[in-house]
C-alpha positions in Angstrom: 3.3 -16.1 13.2 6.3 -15.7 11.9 6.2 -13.2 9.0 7.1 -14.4 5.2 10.4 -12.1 4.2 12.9 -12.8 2.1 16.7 -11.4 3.0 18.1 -8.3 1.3 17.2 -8.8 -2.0 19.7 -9.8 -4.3 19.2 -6.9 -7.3 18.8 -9.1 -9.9 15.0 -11.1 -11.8 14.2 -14.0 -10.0 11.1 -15.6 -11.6 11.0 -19.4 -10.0 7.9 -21.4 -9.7 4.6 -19.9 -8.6 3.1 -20.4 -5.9 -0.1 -22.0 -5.8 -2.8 -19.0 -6.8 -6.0 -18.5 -4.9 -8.6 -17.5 -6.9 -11.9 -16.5 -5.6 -14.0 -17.5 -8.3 -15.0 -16.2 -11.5 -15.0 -12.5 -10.1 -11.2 -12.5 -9.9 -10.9 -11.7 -13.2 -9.4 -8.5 -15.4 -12.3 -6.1 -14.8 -10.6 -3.7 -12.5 -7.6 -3.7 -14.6 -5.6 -5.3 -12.7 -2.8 -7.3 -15.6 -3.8 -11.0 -15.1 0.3 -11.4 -14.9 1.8 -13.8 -12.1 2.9 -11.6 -9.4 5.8 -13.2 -7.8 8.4 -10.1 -6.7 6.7 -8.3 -3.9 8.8 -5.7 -2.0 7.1 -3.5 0.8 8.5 -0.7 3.0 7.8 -0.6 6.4 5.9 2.1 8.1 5.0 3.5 11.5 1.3 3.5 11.1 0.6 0.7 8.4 2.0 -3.3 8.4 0.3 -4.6 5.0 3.0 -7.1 5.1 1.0 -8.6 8.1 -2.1 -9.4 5.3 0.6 -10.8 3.2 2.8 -13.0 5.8 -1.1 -14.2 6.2 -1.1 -15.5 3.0 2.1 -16.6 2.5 2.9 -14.3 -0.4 6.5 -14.1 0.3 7.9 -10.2 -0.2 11.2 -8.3 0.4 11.1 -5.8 3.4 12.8 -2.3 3.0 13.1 -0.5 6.2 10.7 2.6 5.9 10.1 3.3 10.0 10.4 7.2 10.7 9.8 7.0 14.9 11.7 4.1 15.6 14.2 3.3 12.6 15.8 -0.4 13.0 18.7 0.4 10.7 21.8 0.0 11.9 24.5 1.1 9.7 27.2 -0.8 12.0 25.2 -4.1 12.0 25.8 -7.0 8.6 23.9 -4.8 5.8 23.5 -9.0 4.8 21.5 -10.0 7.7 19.3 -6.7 7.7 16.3 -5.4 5.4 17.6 -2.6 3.5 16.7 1.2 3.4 13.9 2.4 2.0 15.5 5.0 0.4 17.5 1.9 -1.5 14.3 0.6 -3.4 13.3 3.8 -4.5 17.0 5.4 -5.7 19.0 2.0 -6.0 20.1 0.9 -9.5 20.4 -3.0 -10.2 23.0 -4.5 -12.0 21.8 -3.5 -14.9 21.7 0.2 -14.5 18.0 0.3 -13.9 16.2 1.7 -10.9 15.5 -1.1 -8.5 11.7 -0.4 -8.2 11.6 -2.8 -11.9 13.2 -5.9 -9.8 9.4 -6.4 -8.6 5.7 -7.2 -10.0 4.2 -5.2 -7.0 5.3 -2.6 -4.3 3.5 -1.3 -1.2 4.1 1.1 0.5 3.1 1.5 4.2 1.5 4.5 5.7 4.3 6.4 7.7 7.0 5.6 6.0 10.0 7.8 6.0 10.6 10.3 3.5 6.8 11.2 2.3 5.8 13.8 4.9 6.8 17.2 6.0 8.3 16.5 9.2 9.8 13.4 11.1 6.7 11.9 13.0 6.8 13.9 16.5 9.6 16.3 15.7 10.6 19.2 13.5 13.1 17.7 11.0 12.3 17.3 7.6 10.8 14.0 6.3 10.4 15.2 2.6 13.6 13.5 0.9 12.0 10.8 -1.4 8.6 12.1 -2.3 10.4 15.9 -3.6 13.4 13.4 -5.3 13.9 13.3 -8.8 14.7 9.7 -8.4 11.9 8.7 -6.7 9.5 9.8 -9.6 11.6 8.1 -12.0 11.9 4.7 -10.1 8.0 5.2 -10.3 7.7 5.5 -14.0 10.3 3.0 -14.6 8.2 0.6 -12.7 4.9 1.0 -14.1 6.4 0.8 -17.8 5.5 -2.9 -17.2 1.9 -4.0 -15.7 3.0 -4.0 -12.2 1.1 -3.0 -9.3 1.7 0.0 -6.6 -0.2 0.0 -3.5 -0.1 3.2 -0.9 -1.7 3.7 2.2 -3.2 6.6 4.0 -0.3 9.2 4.9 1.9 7.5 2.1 -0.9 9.7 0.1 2.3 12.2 -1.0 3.9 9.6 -3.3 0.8 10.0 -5.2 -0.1 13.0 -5.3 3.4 13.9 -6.3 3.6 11.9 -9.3 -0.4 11.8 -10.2 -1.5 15.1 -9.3 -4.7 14.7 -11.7 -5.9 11.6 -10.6 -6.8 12.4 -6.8 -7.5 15.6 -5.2 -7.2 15.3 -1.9 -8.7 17.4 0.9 -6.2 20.3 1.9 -3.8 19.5 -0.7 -3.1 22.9 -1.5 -1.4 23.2 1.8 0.9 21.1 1.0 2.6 18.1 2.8 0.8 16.8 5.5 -2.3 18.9 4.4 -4.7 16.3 3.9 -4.5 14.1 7.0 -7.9 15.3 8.8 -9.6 11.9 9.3 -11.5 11.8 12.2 -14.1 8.7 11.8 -12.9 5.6 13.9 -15.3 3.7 12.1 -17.2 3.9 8.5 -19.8 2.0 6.5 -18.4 1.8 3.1 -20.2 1.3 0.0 -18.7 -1.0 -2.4 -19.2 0.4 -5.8 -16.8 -2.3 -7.6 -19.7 -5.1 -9.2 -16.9 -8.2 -8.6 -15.9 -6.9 -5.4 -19.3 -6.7 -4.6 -19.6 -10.3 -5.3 -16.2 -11.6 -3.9 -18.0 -9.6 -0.4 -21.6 -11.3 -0.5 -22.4 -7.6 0.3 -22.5 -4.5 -0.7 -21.2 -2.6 2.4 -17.8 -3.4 4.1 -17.1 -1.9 7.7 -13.8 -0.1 7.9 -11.9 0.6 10.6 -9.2 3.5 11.0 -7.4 3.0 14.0 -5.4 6.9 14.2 -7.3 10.0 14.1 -5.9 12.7 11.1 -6.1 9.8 8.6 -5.8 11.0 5.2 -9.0 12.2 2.8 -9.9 11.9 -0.4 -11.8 15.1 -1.8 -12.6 14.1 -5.5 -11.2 11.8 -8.0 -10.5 11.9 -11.8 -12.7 10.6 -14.5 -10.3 8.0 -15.5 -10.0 6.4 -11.4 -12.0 3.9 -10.4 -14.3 4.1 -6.9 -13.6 0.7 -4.9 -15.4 2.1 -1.7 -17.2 5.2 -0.3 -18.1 6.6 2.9 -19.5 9.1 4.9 -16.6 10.4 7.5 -16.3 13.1 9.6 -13.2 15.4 9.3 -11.2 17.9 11.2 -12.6 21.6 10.4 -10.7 24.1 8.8 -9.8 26.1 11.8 -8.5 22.6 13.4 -11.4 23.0 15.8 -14.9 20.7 15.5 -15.8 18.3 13.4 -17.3 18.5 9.4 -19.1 15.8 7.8 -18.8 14.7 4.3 -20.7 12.3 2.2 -19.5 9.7 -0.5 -16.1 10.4 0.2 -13.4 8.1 -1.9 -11.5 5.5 0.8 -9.8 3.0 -2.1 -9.5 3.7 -5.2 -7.2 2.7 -8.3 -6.3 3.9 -11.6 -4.1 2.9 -14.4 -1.1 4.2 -14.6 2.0 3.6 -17.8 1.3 -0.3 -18.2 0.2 -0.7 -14.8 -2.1 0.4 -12.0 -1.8 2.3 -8.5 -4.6 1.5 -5.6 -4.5 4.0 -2.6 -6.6 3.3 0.4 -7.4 6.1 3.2 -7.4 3.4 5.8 -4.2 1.3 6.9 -4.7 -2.8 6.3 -3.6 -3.7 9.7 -7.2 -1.9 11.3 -9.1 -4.4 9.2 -10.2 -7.7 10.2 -8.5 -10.2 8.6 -10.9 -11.3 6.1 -11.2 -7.8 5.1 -7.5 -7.3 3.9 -7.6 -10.4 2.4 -11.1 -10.0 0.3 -9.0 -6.7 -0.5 -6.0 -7.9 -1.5 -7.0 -11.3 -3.5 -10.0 -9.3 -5.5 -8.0 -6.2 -6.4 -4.3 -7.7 -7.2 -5.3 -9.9 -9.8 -2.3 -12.6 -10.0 -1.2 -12.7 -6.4 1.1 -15.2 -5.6 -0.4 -17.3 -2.3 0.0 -20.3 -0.4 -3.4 -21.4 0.2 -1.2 -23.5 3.5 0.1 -20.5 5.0 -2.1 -20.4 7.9 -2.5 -24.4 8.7 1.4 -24.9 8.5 1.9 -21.9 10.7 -0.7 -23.5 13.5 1.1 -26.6 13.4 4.6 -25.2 13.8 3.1 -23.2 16.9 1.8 -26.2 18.4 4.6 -28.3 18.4 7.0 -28.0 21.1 
């Protein structure tokens, strides 16, 4: 299926007709904070370990791409910068014609686990990979974007973007040893607990099965008293001397917390491990306003099958 991208985008508001919105009943509504505001904008970076934009392609909500891949970068600074998705770096220190920073362009971000400039090193090597998440500019694209209710969603080793400009509202495991620190997930699998009463509902359950798909994922240790507990676990974790295994109990997996006018969710796991009606129950209970097309799936089937 072919994925639901829009070309570079074009720095300026675009607000055209909704989508239609699929609402999943009276629990969809404004209990988890979430502004009840259209979300139409959607830009998300690519990573290496993490392809939320699959969940959304899904579900037709169409989204900018900006090219976040550390491993295996596709930029190519020869190639038409028209016909490309733009840098990652671009979203988080590029101005649009306004003067602004470009993160305000959009009503909801997400950013992928593994993508470039939020570690310590470049994945498999020894070059630096801190340059966005210790850049002035990124923390102020940050702020300017959640002056407005807007949405930012992170993923597992994206965890640094948080932690650097919400120190207070997560602790995570190991994060006194700075980047990289916390990423000593070991549990392929986990039982979560869904604490959230309307996700809950939206479930018909109480427990959701998660699935992290690489080892060294990264772990919540505590929370604040203003975040809200989507989903708890009991995992098992790298031990301190990097030897064995150490299991902990309750342990935060998604959580979200307001943050300005608007609200940040971080997930330990990646989307793409999750069955499909897992990301989806996700992403339509918790982002209140998401633009969909209810068609997405039937009208890609039929374009496959034609020949």
């Amino acid at each position: 299926m072919a994925p639901a991208l829009r070309a570079a985008p074009s720095l300026r508001p675009a607000r055209g007709a909704a989508l239609l919105a699929l609402a999943l009943g009276p629990a969809c509504q404004s209990d988890n904070k979430i502004s009840s505001i259209a979300v139409e904008r959607v830009a998300v970076t690519t990573g290496d370990f993490d392809r939320v934009e699959e969940s959304l392609a899904r579900n037709g909500v169409v989204h900018d791409v900006f090219e976040g891949y550390i491993s295996i970068p596709v930029y190519d600074p020869e190639a038409d910068a028209g016909a490309m998705s733009p840098k990652v770096e671009e979203l988080f220190s590029g101005q649009n014609e306004d003067g602004y920073p470009l993160t305000v362009e959009y009503d909801a971000i997400f950013v992928n686990s593994g993508t470039r400039g939020f570690g310590a090193f470049v994945y498999n090597g020894l070059e630096s990979d801190d340059s966005l998440v210790n850049a002035a500019s990124t923390g102020a694209a940050i702020d300017a974007f959640l002056e407005q209710p807007r949405t930012l969603v992170v993923s597992d080793w994206a965890w640094e973007l948080v932690e650097a400009n919400f120190p207070d509202q997560i602790q995570f495991q190991n994060e006194e040893l700075g980047l990289d620190g916390a990423q000593v997930g070991l549990s392929d699998r986990v039982t979560a607990e869904i604490l959230d009463p309307k996700l809950a509902e939206n479930a018909l359950s109480d427990t959701l099965d998660l699935s992290f798909d690489f080892q060294y994922w990264a772990v919540m240790a505590s929370v604040g008293p203003e975040v809200d507990v989507y989903l708890r676990g009991d995992i098992e974790l790298r031990g301190q001397d990097g030897e064995g295994a150490v299991t902990l109990q309750d342990v935060p997996l998604l959580v979200g917390f307001d943050a300005g006018a608007g609200r940040v969710l971080y997930s330990s796991f990646s989307w793409k491990a999750q069955r499909p009606a897992v990301t989806d129950l996700l992403l339509l209970s918790l982002i209140e306003g998401l633009q969909v097309d209810t068609n997405a799936d039937d009208e890609a089937a039929a374009q496959e099958s034609t020949p």
